[in-house]
N, C-alpha and C positions, 0 to 999 in steps of 0.2 A: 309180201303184201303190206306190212309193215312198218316198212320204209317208201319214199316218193322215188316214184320209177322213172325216171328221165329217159330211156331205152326205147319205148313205148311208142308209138305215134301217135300225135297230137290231134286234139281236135281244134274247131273253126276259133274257139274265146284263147287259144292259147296257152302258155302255164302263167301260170299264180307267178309274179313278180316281187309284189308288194303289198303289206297290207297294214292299215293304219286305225285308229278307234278315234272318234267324236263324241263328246256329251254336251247337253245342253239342257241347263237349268230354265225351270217352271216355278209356280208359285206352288206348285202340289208335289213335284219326284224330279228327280234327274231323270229324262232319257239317254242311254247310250246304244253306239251304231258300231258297225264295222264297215271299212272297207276295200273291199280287194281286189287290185290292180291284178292285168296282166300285162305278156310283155307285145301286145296285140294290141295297145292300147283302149282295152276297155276295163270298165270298174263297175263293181257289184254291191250291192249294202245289204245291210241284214239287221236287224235290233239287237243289242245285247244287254237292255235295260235292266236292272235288279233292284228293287226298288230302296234297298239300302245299302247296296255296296258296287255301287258303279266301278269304283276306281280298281276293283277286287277283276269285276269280266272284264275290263279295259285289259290289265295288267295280262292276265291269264290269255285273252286271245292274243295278244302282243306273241308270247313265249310259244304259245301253239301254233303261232306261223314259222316261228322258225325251227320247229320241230318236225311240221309236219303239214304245212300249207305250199311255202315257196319251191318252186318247180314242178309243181302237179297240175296236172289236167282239173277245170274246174267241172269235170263232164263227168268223174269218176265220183261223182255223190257217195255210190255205198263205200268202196275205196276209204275215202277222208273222212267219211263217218266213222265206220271203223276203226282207222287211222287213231284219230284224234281219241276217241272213245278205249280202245284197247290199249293205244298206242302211249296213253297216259294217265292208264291206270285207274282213270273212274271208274268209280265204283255208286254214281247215282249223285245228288246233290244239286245244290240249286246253280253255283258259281258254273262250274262245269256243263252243265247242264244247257244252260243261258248261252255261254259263250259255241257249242256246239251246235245249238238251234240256230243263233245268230252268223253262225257263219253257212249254214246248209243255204242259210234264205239266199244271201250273197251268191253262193254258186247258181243257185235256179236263176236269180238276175243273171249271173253273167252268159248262160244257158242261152237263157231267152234271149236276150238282147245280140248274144252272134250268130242265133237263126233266125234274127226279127222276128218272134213270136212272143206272145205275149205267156209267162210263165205257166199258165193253168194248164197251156196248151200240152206242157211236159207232165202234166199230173193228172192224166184222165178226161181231158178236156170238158167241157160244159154240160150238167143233166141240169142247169135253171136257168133263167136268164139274168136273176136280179139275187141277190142276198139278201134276207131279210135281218135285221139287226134289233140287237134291243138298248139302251140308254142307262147307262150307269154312272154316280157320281153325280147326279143332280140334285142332291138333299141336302147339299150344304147348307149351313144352320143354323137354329135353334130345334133340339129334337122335341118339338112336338104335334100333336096329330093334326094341329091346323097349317104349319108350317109344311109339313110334310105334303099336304094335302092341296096348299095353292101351288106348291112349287110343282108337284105331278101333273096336275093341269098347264104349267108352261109347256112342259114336255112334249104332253103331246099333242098341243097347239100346236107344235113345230112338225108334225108330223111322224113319229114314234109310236110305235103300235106294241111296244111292250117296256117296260121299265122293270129292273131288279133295287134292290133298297134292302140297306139294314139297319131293321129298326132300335135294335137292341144295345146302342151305347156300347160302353166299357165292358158290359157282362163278360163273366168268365165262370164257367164250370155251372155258376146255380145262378138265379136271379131272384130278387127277395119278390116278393107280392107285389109293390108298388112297381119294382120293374117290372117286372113281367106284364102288369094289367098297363101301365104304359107302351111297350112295344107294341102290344094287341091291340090298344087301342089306335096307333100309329098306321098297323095293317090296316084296320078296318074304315079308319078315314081314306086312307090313298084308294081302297077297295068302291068305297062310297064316289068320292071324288072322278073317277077315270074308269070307265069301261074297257081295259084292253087286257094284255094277257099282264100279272103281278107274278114276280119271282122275288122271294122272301131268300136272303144272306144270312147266313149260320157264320160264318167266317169260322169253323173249326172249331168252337168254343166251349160246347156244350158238354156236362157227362148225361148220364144215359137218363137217367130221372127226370132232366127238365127238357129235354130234348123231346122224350117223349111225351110229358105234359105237351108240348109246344104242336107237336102234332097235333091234337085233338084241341087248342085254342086257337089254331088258324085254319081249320077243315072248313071253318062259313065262309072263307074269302075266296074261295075258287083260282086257286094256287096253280102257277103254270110248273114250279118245284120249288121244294125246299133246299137250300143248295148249302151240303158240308153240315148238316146241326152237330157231328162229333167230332175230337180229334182226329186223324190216322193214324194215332200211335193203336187207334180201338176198332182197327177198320172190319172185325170179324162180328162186331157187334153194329155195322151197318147192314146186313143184313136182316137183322131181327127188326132192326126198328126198321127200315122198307116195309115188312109185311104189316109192319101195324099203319102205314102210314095210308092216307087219303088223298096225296096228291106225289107223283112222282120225287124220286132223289136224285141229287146231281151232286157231282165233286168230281176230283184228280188234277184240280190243277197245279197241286202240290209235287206230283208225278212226274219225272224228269226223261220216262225211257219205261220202253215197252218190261222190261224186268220187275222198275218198280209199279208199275201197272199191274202186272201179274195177279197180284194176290187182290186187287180191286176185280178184276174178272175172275177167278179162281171162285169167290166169297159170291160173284152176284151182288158187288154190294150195292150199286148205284142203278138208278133207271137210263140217266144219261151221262157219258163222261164229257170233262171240262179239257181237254189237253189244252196247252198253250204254244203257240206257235214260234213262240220265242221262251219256250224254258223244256218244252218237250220232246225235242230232237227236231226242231222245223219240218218243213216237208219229210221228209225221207223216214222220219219216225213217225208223223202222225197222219200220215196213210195209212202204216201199217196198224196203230191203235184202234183207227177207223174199222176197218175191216175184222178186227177183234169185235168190235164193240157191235158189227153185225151181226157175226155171228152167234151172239149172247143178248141178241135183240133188242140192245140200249140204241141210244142214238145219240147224236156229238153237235153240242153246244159249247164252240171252242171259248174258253177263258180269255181275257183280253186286257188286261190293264193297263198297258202299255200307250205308244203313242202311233197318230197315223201311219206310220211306218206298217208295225203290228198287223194293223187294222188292215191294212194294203194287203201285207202278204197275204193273210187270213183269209181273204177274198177268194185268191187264189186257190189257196189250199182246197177249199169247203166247193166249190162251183165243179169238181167233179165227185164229191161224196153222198152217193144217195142216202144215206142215214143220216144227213145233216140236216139239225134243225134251225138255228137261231145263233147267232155272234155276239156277243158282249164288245160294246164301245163304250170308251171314255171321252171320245172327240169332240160331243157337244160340249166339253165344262174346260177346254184348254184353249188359252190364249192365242191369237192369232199368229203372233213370230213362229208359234208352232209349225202352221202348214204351211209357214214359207221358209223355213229348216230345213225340211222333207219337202220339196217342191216336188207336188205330181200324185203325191198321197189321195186316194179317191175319195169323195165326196158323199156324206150322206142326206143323202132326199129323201125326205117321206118316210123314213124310217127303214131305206134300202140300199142296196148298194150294188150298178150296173156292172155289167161284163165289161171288165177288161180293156184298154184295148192297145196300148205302149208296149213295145219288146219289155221283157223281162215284167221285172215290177213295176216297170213307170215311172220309178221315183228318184230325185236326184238329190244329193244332200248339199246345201249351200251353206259353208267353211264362214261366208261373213256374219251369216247369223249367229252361229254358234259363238261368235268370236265376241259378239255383241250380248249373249246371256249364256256368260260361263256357271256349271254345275255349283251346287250349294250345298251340296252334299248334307240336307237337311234329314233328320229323323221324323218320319212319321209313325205315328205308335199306335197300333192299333186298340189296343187297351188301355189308353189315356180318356179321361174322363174330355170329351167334346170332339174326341177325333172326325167324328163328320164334318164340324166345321170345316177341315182341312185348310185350316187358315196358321200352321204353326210351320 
């Protein structure tokens, strides 16, 4: 099982011939793609974005197809997953991680596309008709509560029915008085400002002291979650502050595979989990998350930082999940060479995103663009004093 069985009989996409990586620089991250020929002439993409070490999942999926991609059926999902996963010795991590999500997405494309079906149809097919999405990355800036407060109003002019946002700077572990009553104040203007649903960004940072202050300083703004207020290295002490809290928790998008998931349901730590479609084992793993996260009665508001590609698959993924609530985009804050990189990346309206309707993912990646905004391989830091601006 371990090896690619060439013996076997094929399916309608063929085997795996070929497989090559693309990245293309932004004014905010590199995105990077896979992609995987067969010898049936069709080609599948997938994201393998990381948001600081592109040229790390480039390299890595390179090696992993000629270890354990070229000659296989692209139909044997569990197969290659395991493959790839057992096959090379991951043991959990983000690079690995990325590059194995990124390539599940690819096979569902190539799936789809040699039974003309559009990919969700392989995953449960449709309990919605539309996605509902929420807007992230709109706060670029000056952090403060007036700024914060007109730019949430563009938002959801555009038609956006929920926004997440983190107000808290640079913080890390404590925040002094003046921050603290700054972030709060931040909440409470975008709260004033916009009637829709607010989801408050912890990015991981907090120890257990101000995290829990922070509970009870954002219980007036009617919080859709708090998402991440602690490290994971403390994930046994997300449970404790859950019970104290006033509006649901959310996290795992740090979570690369139902193993390291485990102990996030084991603890009950969160109300709803974050997987990401492109770091969580794609499809094929965050099904099976999904149906965890049922039966411990969270619900799954996939992580998304990524680029339309992401966002495309994600669609897919989530359109036969009944426990799914809501999708994180960054699509409204990226340049337009973007969605003509990704040609076919679905479109958000009104704050939604329809069914489907292109074999596979729909999406095609166009070689001149990329050619035209080569990677930058730029550091973003999230603990740098202005990192919202997202102008470094």
């Amino acid at each position: 099982m371990l090896t690619v069985n060439t013996t076997r009989p094929v399916g309608p996409a063929g085997r795996i011939s070929r497989v090559e990586t693309l990245t293309l620089g932004t004014a905010w991250r590199d995105f990077s793609y896979v992609r995987i020929h067969t010898d049936q002439g069709l080609s599948g993409v997938g994201e393998i974005t990381h948001p600081y070490r592109g040229r790390e999942t480039c390299s890595l999926a390179t090696a992993m197809a000629e270890r354990h991609l070229i000659g296989a059926d692209p139909f044997d999902v569990e197969e290659i997953w395991l493959r790839m996963y057992q096959g090379d010795f991951l043991r959990g991590g983000d690079v690995g991680g990325i590059v194995v999500s990124g390539v599940d997405q690819a096979l569902y494309d190539l799936m789809g596309k040699a039974l003309n079906v559009p990919a969700y149809r392989l995953t449960g097919g449709a309990c919605r008709s539309e996605v509902r999405v929420y807007a992230n990355g709109w706060y670029t800036g000056e952090r403060d509560p007036a700024t914060f407060a007109q730019k949430a109003k563009e938002v959801v002019a555009r038609g956006y029915t929920a926004l997440k946002f983190d107000p808290f700077g640079a913080g890390l572990g404590e925040l002094s008085r003046e921050e603290l009553r700054r972030s709060v104040d931040i909440v409470a203007a975008v709260r004033e400002a916009v009637d829709v649903d607010l989801m408050v960004e912890g990015h991981a940072r907090f120890a257990m002291p101000t995290a829990s202050r922070l509970l009870r300083e954002l219980e007036p703004y009617d919080l859709a979650w708090f998402e991440e207020p602690l490290p994971w290295t403390h994930i046994e002490r997300y449970a404790e502050l859950r019970q104290r809290a006033p509006m649901p928790i959310s996290g795992g998008e740090h979570f690369h595979n139902r193993y390291e998931f485990a102990r996030l349901f084991d603890t009950d730590a969160v109300d709803i989990i974050q997987p990401d479609l492109s770091m969580a084992g794609g499809f094929t793993e965050v099904r099976k998350l999904a149906v965890q996260a049922e039966v411990h009665a969270m619900l799954v508001a996939p992580h998304n930082s990524n680029s339309p590609l992401c966002t495309t698959a994600s669609v897919h993924a989530v359109l036969g999940m009944a426990n799914f609530t809501i999708l994180e985009t960054f699509d409204g804050m990226l340049e337009p060479y973007v969605f003509e990189a990704v040609r076919g990346a679905l479109p958000v309206v009104d704050g939604h995103i329809g069914l489907p309707g292109a074999p596979g993912l729909g999406v095609e990646l166009v070689d001149e663009v990329f050619e035209e905004h080569p990677p930058s391989h730029r550091f973003w830091n999230l603990f740098a004093e202005g990192w919202e601006k997202r102008d470094r």
